[in-house]
C-alpha positions as CSV (number, residue, x, y, z in Angstrom):
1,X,-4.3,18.8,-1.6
2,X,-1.5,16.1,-1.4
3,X,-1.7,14.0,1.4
4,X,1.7,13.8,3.6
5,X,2.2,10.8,5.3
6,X,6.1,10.1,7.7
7,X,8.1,7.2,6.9
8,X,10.1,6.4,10.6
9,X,12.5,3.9,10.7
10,X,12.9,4.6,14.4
11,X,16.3,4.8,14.3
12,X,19.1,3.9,17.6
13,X,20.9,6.8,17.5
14,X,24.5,6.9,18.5
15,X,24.9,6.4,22.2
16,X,21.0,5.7,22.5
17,X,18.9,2.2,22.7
18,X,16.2,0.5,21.5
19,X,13.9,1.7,23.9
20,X,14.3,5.0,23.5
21,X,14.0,4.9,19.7
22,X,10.5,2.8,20.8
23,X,9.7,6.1,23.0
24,X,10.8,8.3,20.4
25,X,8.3,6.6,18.1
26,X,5.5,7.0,19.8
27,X,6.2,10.5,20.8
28,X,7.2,11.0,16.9
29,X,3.5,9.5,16.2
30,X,1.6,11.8,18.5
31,X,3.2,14.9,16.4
32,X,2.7,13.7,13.5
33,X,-0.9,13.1,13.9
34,X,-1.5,16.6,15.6
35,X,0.1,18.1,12.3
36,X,-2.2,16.4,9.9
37,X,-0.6,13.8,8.9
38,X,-2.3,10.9,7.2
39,X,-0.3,8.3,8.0
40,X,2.9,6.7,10.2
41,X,4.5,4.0,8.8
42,X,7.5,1.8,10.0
43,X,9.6,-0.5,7.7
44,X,10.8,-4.1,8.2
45,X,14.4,-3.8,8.6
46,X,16.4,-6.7,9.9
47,X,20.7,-6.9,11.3
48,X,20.6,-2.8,11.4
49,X,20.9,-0.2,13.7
50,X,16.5,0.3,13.6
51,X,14.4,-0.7,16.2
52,X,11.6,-1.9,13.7
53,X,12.6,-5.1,12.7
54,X,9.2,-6.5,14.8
55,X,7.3,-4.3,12.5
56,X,4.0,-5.8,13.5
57,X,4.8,-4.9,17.6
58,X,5.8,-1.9,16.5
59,X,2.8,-0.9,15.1
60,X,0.8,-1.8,18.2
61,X,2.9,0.4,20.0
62,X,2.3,3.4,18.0
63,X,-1.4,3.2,18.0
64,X,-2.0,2.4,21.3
65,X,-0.2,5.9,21.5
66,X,-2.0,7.5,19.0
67,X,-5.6,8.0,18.4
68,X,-6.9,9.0,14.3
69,X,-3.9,9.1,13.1
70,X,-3.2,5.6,10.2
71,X,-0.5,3.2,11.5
72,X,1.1,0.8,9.2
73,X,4.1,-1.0,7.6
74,X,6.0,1.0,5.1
75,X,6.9,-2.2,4.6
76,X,6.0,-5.7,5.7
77,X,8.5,-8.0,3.2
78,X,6.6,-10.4,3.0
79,X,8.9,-13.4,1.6
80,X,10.3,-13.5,5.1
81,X,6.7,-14.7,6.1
82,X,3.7,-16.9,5.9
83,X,1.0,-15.3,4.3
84,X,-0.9,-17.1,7.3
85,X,1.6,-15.4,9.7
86,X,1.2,-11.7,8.0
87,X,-2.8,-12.1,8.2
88,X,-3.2,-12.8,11.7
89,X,-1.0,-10.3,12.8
90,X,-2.4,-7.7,10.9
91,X,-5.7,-9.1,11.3
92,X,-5.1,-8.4,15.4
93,X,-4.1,-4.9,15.0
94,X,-7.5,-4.4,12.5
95,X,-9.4,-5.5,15.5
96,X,-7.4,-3.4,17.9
97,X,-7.2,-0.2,15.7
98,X,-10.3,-0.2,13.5
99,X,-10.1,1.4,10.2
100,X,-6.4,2.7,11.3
101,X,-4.2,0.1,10.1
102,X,-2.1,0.0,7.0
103,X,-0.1,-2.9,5.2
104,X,2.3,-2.4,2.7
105,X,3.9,-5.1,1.0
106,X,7.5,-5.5,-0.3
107,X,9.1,-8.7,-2.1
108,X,13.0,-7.1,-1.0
109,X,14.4,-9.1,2.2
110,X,15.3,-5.7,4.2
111,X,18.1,-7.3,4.7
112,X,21.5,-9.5,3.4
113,X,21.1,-13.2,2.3
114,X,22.5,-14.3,5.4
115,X,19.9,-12.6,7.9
116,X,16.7,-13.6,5.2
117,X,17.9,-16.9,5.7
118,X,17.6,-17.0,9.0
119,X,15.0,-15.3,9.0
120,X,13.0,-17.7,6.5
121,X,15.1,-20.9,6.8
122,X,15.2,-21.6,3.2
123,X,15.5,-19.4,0.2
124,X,13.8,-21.5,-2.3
125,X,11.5,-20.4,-4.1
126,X,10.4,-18.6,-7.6
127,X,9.6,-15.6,-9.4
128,X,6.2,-15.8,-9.0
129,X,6.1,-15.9,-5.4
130,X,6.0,-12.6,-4.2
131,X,2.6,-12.5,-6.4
132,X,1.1,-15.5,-5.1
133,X,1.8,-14.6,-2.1
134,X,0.0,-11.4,-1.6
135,X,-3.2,-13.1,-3.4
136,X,-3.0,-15.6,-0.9
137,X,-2.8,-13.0,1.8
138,X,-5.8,-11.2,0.5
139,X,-7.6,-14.5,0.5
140,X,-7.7,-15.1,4.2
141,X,-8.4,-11.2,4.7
142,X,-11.6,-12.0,2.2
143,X,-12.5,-15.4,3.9
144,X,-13.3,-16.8,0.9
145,X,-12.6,-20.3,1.3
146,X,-9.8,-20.5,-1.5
147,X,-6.7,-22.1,0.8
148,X,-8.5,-24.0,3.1
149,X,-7.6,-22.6,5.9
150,X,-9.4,-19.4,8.2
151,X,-7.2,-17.0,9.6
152,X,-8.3,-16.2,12.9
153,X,-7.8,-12.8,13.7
154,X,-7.2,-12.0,10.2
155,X,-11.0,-13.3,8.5
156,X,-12.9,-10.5,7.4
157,X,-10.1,-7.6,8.7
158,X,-9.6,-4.8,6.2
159,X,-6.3,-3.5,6.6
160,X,-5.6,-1.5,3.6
161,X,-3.0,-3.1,1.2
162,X,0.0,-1.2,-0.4
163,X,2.3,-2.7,-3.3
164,X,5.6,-1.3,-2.6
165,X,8.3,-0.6,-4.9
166,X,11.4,0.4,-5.9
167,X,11.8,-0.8,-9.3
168,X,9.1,-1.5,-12.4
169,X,7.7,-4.4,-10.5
170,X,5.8,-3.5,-7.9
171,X,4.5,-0.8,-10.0
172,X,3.1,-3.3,-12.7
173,X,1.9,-5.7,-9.6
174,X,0.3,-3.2,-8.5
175,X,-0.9,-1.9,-11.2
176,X,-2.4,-5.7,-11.9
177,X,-3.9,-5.9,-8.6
178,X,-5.9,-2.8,-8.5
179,X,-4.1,-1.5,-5.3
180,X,-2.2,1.8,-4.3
181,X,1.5,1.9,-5.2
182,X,4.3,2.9,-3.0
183,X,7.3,4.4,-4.4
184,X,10.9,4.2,-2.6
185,X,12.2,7.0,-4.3
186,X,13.6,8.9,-1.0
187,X,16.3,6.1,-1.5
188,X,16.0,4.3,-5.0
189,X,14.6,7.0,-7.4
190,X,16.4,5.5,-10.3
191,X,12.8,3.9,-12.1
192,X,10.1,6.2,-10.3
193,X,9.7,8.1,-13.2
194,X,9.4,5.2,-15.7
195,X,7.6,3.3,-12.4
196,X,4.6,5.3,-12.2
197,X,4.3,5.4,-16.0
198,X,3.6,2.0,-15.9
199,X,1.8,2.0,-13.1
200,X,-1.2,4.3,-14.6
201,X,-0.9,3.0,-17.8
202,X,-2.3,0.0,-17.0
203,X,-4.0,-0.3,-13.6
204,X,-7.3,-2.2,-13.4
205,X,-9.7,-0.9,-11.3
206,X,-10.7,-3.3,-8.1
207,X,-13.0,-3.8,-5.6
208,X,-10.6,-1.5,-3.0
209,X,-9.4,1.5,-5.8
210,X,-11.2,2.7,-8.7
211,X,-8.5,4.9,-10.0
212,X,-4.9,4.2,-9.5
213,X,-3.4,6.2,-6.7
214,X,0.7,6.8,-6.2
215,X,2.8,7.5,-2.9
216,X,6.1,8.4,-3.7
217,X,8.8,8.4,-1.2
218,X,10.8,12.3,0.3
219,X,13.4,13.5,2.5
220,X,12.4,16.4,4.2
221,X,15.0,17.9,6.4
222,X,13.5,21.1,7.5
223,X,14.8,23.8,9.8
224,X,14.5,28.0,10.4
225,X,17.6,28.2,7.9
226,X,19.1,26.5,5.0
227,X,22.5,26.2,7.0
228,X,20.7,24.7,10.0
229,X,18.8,22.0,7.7
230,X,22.1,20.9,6.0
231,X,23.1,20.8,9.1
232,X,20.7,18.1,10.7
233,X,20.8,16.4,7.6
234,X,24.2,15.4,7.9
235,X,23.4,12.4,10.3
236,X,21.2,10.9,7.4
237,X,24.0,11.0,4.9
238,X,26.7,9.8,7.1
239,X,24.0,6.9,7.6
240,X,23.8,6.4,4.3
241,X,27.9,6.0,3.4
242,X,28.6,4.1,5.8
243,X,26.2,1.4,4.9
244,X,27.0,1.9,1.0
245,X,30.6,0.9,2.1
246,X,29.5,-2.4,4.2
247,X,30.3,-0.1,7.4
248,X,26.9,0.3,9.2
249,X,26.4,2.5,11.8
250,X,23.9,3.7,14.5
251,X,22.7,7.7,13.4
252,X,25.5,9.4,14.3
253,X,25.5,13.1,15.7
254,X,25.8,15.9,12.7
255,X,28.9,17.3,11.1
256,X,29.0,20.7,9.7
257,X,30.5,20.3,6.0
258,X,29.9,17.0,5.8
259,X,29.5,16.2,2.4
260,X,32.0,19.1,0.9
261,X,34.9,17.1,2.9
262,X,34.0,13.6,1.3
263,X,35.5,12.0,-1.1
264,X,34.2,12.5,-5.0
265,X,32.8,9.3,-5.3
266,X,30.7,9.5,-2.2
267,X,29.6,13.0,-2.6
268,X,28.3,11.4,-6.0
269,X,27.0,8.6,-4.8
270,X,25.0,10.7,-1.9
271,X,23.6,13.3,-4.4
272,X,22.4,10.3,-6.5
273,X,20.8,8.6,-4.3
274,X,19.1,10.9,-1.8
275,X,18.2,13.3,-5.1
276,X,14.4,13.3,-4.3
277,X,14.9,15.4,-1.0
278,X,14.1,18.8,0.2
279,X,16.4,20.3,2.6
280,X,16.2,23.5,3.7
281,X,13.8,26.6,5.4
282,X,10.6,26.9,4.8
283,X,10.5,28.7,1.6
284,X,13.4,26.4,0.2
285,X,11.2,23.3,1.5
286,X,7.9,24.5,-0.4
287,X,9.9,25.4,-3.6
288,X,11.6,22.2,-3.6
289,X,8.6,19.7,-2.8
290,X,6.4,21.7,-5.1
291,X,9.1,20.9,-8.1
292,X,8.7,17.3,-7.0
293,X,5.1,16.9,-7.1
294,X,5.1,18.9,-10.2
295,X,7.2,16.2,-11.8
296,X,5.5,12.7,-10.1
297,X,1.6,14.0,-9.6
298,X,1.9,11.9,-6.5
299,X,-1.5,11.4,-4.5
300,X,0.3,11.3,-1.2
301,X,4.1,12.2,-0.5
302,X,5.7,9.3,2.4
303,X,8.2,12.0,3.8
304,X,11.1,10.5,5.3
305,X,13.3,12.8,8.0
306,X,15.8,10.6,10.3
307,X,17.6,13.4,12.5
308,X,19.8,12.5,14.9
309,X,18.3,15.4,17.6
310,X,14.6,14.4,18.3
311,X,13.3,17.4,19.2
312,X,14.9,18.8,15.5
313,X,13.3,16.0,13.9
314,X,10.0,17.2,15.3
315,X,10.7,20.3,13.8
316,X,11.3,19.3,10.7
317,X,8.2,17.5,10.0
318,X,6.6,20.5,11.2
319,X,8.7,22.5,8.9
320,X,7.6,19.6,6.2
321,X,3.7,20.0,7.1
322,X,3.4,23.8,7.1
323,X,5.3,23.5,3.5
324,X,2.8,21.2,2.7
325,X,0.0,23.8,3.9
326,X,2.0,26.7,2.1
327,X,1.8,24.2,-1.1
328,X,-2.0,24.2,-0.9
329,X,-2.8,27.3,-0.5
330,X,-0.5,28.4,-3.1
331,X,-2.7,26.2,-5.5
């Protein structure tokens, strides 16, 4: 069976805060784990309308609310840190959460050049950094002497490393580093095809994976009828044109006929880009995420699903797991 992991970007909705979307989270969490989920992951996002920008807080929220369920970053982008800085925190959640923790790593600021400057100071640096970077990461989870320096927490932790991607790099990094491979195809699904190509082509077994193994990234937007899923995924794509046109907003409250009222061009744009998406009832859901892991093979499908209502958006990642179940047993 395909493993089905949630993506949560633990949005501020219109006219909520920051600590609800925290509570949300960890309420989000809980369900997610007692549907079988493998997974909840938050993503480093910095000068928008998320709540995760601490990722590494965030995370220790979520499992102290949890209890099986794995809690990670979906991702950590980690040329906004020291590899020192990245170890110990994630080295302190390993001791907190053993055997639980997650850490995926991007090279993309999750943000403008303005707010990674800040964030990092200085944008020096090269093209090889994002590379040296995660070796030097791994080194102090290793203890292995190579940099001098012992990360402490962080020396002999064993979160399990993700190369993210949404492009052909991280999929060749990956594929280089003997590690599992992300894919952010629920918003960038321009290379995914070409990306995981690549990716099994010419991974080299390690010491962590024998085989290469692929998440790809999904929108699920699941409700009792086709009508009511459109519906609920409305917020999402208002979300998503408002920050195409430099206009960022919190998640607004849905619109019925959204998208047939837009413009051309942003009706394009929106079928482009969110075009690895099921949306819809149940049946519609399995027939749609079976087409897409007919195409990809993935190993595990990251299912994004940022409704405005959170009680709906529980229901669609029920929706999305008992699709999931349907898928199985159709098999």
């Amino acid at each position: 069976m395909t493993q089905y992991s949630l993506l949560d970007l633990v949005p501020v909705v219109e006219g909520g805060s920051v600590a609800q979307a925290l509570a949300n989270a960890a309420d989000l969490a809980r369900h997610a784990e007692s549907l079988g989920f493998t997974r909840y992951w938050v993503a480093e996002h910095h000068g928008m309308n998320l709540a995760g920008a601490a990722t590494a807080v965030v995370i220790g929220h979520v499992g102290a609310a949890t209890r099986s369920i794995r809690v990670g970053a979906g991702g950590i982008m980690l040329p906004n840190h020291a590899p020192l800085a990245i170890a110990e925190q994630f080295g302190t959640l390993d001791a907190l959460f053993p055997g639980r923790i997650d850490l995926g790593l991007g090279r993309a600021p999750g943000s403008d050049m303005r707010v990674a400057q800040a964030l990092r100071r200085t944008l020096a640096g090269d093209a090889d950094g994002f590379p040296r970077d995660v070796v030097e990461l791994q080194s102090y989870f290793a203890d292995d002497g190579r940099t001098g320096i012992r990360a402490m927490p962080g020396a002999g932790a064993r979160p399990q490393l993700w190369i993210l991607g949404s492009s052909l790099y991280g999929a060749q990094l990956a594929a280089a580093l003997g590690l599992p491979h992300a894919f952010a195809s629920h918003f960038a699904p321009d290379a995914l095809d070409e990306a995981l190509l690549i990716y099994r082509r010419h991974f080299r077994p390690s010491a962590v994976l024998a085989q290469p193994y692929v998440m790809a990234g999904f929108n699920i937007f699941g409700a009792a009828t086709d009508a009511e899923a459109e519906l609920i995924a409305s917020s999402q794509a208002q979300a998503f044109v408002a920050l195409r046109t430099g206009q960022p907003i919190a998640l607004p409250p849905p619109v019925a006929g959204y998208r047939e009222n837009l413009p051309p061009a942003h009706r394009a744009m929106l079928d482009h880009v969110l075009q690895c998406s099921a949306v819809g009832s149940p049946a519609t859901l399995a027939r749609q995420i079976g087409a897409f892991l007919t195409r990809t093979g993935a190993d595990e499908l990251m299912i994004a699903s940022s409704v405005f209502d959170h009680q709906a958006r529980k229901a669609s990642i029920a929706y999305a797991a008992d699709a999931m179940r349907a898928l199985k047993v159709a098999a």
